[in-house]
N, C-alpha and C positions, 0 to 999 in steps of 0.2 A: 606475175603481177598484172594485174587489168587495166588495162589503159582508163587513162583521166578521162570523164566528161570535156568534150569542143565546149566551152565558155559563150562562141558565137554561133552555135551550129541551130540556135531559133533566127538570129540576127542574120544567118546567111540566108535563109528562109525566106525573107521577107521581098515583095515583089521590089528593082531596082531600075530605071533605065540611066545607059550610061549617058552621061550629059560631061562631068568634067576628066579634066586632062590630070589621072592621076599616076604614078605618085607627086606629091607637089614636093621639089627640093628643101633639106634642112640646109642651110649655109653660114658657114661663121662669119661674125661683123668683124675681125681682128681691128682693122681701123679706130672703128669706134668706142669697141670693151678697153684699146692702149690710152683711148684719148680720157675716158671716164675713170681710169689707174683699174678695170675688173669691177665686176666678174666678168666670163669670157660668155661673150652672148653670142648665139645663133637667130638664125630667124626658120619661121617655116612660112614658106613662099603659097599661102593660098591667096596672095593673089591672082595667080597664076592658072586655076582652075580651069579657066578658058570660059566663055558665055560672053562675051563683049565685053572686055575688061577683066573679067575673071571674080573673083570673092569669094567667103563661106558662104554664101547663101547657094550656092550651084551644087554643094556636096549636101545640101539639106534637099533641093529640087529633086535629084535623081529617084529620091522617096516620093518623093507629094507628088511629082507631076506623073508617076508610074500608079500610084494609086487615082491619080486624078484619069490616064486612059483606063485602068480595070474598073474606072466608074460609067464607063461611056461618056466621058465628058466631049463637048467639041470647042471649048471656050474655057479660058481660068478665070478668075478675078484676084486679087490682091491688092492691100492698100500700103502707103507709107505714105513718106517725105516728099515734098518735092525731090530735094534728091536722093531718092531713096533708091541705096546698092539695089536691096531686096527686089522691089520692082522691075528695074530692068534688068536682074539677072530673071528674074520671071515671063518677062517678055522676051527674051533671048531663046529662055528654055523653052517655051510657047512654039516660038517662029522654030526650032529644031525640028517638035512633034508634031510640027501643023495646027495647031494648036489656035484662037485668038484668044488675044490678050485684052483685056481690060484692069484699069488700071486708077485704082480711087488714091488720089496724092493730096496730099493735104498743102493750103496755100492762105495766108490771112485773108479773110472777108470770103475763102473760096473763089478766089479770082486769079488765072495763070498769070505769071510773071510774065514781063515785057520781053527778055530774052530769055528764049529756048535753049537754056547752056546745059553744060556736064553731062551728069546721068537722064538729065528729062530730053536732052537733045536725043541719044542714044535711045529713050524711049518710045521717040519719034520713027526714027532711022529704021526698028525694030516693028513700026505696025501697030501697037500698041495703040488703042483705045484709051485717052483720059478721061475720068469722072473727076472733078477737082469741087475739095469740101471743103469747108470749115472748122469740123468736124475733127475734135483730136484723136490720136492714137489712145486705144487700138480701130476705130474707126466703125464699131460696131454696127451703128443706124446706116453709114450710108452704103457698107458691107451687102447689108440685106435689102437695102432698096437697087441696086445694081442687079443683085442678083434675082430678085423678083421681075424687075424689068425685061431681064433676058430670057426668063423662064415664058411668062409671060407672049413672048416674039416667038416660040418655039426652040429655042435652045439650051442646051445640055448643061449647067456651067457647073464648075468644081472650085469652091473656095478656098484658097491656099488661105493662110493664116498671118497676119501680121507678121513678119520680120522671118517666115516658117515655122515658128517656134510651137510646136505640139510634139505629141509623143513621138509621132510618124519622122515629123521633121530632124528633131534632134539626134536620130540615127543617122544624118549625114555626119556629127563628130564624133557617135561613137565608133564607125569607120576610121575618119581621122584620128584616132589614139591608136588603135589598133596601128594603123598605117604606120605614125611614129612611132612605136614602139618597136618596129621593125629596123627603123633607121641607126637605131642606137646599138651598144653592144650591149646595155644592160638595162635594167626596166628603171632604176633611178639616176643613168647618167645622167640625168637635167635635174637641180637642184629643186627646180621651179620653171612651169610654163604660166609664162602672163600672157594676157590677151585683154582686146576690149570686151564690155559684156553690155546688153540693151536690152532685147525682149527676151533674153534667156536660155536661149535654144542650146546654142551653140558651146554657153557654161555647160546646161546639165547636160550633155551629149558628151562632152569632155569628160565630167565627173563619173558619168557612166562607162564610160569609155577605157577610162583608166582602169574602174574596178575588174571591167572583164578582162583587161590586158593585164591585169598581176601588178601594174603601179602601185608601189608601195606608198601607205599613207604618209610617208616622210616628204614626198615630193608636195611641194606647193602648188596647187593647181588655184592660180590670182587671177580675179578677172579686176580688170578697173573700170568703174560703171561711169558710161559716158552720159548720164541724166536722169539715175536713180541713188536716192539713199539707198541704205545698206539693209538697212531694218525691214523695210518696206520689202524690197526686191531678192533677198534670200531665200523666205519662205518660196516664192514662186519658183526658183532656181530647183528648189527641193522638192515641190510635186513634179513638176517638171520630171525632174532625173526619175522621181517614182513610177511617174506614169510611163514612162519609156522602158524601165526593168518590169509592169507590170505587161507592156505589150508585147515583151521577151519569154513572160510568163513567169516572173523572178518575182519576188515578194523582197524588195530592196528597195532602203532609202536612205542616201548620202549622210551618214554622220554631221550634226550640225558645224561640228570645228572643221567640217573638207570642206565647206562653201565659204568662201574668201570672196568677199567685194568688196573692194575697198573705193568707199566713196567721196574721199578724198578731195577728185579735181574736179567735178562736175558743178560747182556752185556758181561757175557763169552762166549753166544752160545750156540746153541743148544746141549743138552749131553752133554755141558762138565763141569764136575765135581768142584764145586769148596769149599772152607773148609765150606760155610755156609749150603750146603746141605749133607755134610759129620756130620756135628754137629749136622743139624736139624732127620736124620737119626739116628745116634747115639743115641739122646735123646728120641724119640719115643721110637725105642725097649727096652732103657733101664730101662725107667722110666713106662710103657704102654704094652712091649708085642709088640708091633704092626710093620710091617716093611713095610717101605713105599721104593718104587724107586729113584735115582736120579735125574732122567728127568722132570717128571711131578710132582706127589705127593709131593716127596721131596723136590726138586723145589716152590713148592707154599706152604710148611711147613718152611721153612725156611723163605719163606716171610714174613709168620705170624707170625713168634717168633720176626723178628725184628720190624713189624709193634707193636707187646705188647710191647718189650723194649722200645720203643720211645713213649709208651702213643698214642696209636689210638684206644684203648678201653680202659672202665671205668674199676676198677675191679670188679663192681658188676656184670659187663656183661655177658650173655650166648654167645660164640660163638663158628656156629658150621663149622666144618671142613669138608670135602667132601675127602674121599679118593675114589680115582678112579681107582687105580689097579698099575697093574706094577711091582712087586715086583719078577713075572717070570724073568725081566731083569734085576735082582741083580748082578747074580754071573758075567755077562757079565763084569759087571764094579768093579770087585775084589780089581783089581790095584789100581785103583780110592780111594776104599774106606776104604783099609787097606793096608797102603803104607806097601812093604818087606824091609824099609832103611828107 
């Protein structure tokens, strides 16, 4: 009998530097799956990653910022949030490879806030160059005016991508699947992995990721969109995963029923805080230890408690939860989350 084709053996291929601390632990919530009556939930710990603070964005870095030195780069750029994970896990990964950072954040009117808190303090701490815009995500115009400037002065720069999210980038979770797939004893003990989902990367890298690990299509792979309808932000999840199987060399693209967004919670907006991710926070650390973000994490745990209350899993179910980081921009949202009235 002939041995099978390696599934990853273009994906090992690919240039990589290490940057996080893997493998990230899978761990069960028992506490909190007894207190919600099931299913039994796990968590997978990438906050953990390591980069000051740690996040998914560090397992997407180890791609972009390896392509970013085979470019001769001597400089990154990248843009987000004020408090954007993305960012300062870029400037973390930066200050690793010698790297400078620069760093386009977006702020109303383009004017930095009065305190330097959370992830922008960390930004700071890290060396990190701020450009601060106006200018919404994904931040195109002031992207290339940064990068022209620098060019301009004599230096090398290499543009990461909004949030990582390119083909390049999304191979940090088609690692991550791989990883977990390893943790388990069987490729659907998890009924269903949920996760938050934003610029995309991280969905189709999952979606992809599962494919090459054998995850069978029974398994729910949920993201819960922290600031996009569903309609809107699918299609992109789907070239996405194509372009990442097309840079494998695979002529592959996610069945439209495997892209699950559900977009549900996000009608307050981006960041802003509302009692379901106040609760979903609160119950994590209380019951668990564990502290997740508003924005993302929190955001797509809140989802998930309501999706259990309403019966969208069995109780016998494994389901596993994906924390992706963010917890550096806690203190940011104080107000938020421990009202003084």
């Amino acid at each position: 009998m002939s041995a099978q084709p390696d599934p990853f053996a273009a994906f090992d291929r690919l240039p990589r530097v290490p940057l996080a601390l893997l493998p990230t632990p899978i761990q069960p919530l028992p506490r909190l799956s007894a207190h919600l009556g099931g299913p039994a939930l796990y968590i997978k710990r990438d906050d953990q990653t390591g980069l000051a603070t740690g996040g998914n964005k560090t397992r997407k870095l180890e791609f972009l910022l390896a392509a970013a030195l085979e470019s001769g780069a001597d400089c990154v750029i990248t843009a987000g949030s004020t408090q954007s994970n993305h960012a300062r896990q870029t400037a973390a990964g930066a200050a690793v490879l010698g790297l400078d950072a620069h760093l386009v954040l977006y702020a109303p009117g383009g004017q930095p806030p009065a305190e330097p808190d959370g992830n922008l303090l960390l930004c700071h701490l890290l060396g990190a160059t701020i450009h601060w815009t106006g200018e919404r995500a994904p931040y195109a115009a002031t992207l290339a005016r940064v990068e022209e400037s620098l060019r301009a002065v004599g230096r090398r720069p290499y543009v990461v991508p909004y949030g990582g999210s390119n083909a390049l980038g999304l191979m940090g979770y088609v690692a991550a699947m791989r990883e977990a797939a390893t943790q388990v004893e069987t490729p659907n003990w998890f009924a269903a992995h949920v996760f938050a989902t934003s610029s995309g990367g991280t969905q189709a890298g999952i979606l992809l990721g599962a494919h090459l690990a054998g995850i069978p299509a029974s398994v729910r792979l949920l993201g819960i969109s922290v600031d996009q309808p569903a309609a809107a932000f699918a299609p992109r999840v789907a070239t996405l995963a194509a372009d990442g199987a097309r840079l494998l060399g695979l002529d592959w693209t996610p069945p439209a029923e495997a892209i699950l967004v559900d977009d549900g919670y996000c009608a307050a907006g981006y960041a802003v805080v509302t009692e379901r991710e106040r609760e979903a926070i609160r119950l994590l650390a209380r019951f668990e230890g564990i502290l997740v973000d508003p924005v993302y994490t929190g955001r797509a745990l809140a989802g998930l408690l309501d999706l259990i209350r309403r019966g969208a899993f069995a109780r016998e179910q494994r389901v596993l939860f994906w924390h992706t980081g963010g917890t550096a921009a806690l203190n940011a949202f104080a107000r938020d989350l421990v009202p003084t009235s």
